[in-house]
Every structure is written in C-alpha cells, then in structure tokens.
C-alpha positions, 0 to 999 in steps of 0.5 A: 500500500505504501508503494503504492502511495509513493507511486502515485506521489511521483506520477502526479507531481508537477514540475516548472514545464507542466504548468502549460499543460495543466493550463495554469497562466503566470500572474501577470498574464492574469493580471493581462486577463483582468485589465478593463477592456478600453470602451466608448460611449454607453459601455464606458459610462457602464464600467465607470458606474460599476467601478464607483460601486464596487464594494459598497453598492448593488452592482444590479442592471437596474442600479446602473441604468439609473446611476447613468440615467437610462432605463434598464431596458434602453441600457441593454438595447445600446449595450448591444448596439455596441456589440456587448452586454451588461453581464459581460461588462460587470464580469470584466470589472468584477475579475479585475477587483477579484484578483485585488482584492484576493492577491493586493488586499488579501481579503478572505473569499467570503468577504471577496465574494459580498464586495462584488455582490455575488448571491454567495460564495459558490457562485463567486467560486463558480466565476472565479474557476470560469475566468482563471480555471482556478478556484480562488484559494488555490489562486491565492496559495500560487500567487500570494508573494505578489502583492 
C-alpha cells in the first residue's frame, strides 16, 4: 500500500514545464486577463458606474441604468448596439477587483465574494474557476508573494 502511495506521489507531481499543460497562466498574464477592456460611449459610462460601486453598492442592471440615467431596458438595447452586454461588462470589472482584492488586499473569499455582490460564495467560486480555471484559494496559495 505504501508503494503504492509513493507511486502515485511521483506520477502526479508537477514540475516548472507542466504548468502549460495543466493550463495554469503566470500572474501577470492574469493580471493581462483582468485589465478593463478600453470602451466608448454607453459601455464606458457602464464600467465607470460599476467601478464607483464596487464594494459598497448593488452592482444590479437596474442600479446602473439609473446611476447613468437610462432605463434598464434602453441600457441593454445600446449595450448591444455596441456589440456587448451588461453581464459581460460587470464580469470584466468584477475579475479585475477579484484578483485585488484576493492577491493586493488579501481579503478572505467570503468577504471577496459580498464586495462584488455575488448571491454567495459558490457562485463567486463558480466565476472565479470560469475566468482563471482556478478556484480562488488555490489562486491565492500560487500567487500570494505578489502583492
């Protein structure tokens, strides 16, 4: 059983070369990844409005369309005249402050998870594999020494 063990040890350990195969990127290439796209016009007032409420404010669809003085429905319909969508545009602002406040801020993921106004935990997790392919703990043990 022992040598068992000790053979699945050594067939599953990782070295430097196999992080591409495991699609693991380096944290400036997330860093890259979570740059705020540059945008015009309704999508800049979007991003903008997003950034004041981060942390501290409902970051729903109907609270932006307010804060830019446009209706929900009128948002989204320009949105999409500019090829994207508020969805898209919270998720490109949330990643961004995700890996702040994981790596920079070193909040914990609860808190993390309720300063980017996710329902909760599981689905702040559930997003953060979807962007990075990593869950944020694990993306926090890699990445710790670069704040």
């Amino acid at each position: 059983m022992i040598q068992l063990q000790r053979n699945y040890n050594n067939e599953n350990t990782v070295t430097d070369g196999e992080f591409s195969q495991l699609y693991i990127r380096s944290y400036e290439e997330y860093l890259s990844l979570a740059r705020i796209p540059h945008c015009e016009g309704v999508s800049r007032r979007v991003v903008n409005a997003l950034h004041l409420r981060v942390g501290h404010a409902d970051l729903s669809v109907e609270q932006i369309a307010a804060d830019i003085g446009l209706t929900k429905r009128t948002l989204q319909r320009r949105l999409q005249e500019q090829d994207t969508n508020f969805a898209q545009l919270r998720d490109d602002v949330r990643f961004h402050y995700a890996i702040k406040y994981l790596i920079n801020d070193g909040m914990s993921v609860d808190l993390v998870s309720r300063a980017l106004y996710f329902s909760d935990r599981t689905s702040f997790t559930n997003a953060f594999k979807r962007w990075t392919g990593l869950s944020p703990s694990a993306f926090r043990k890699l990445f710790r020494d670069y704040a």
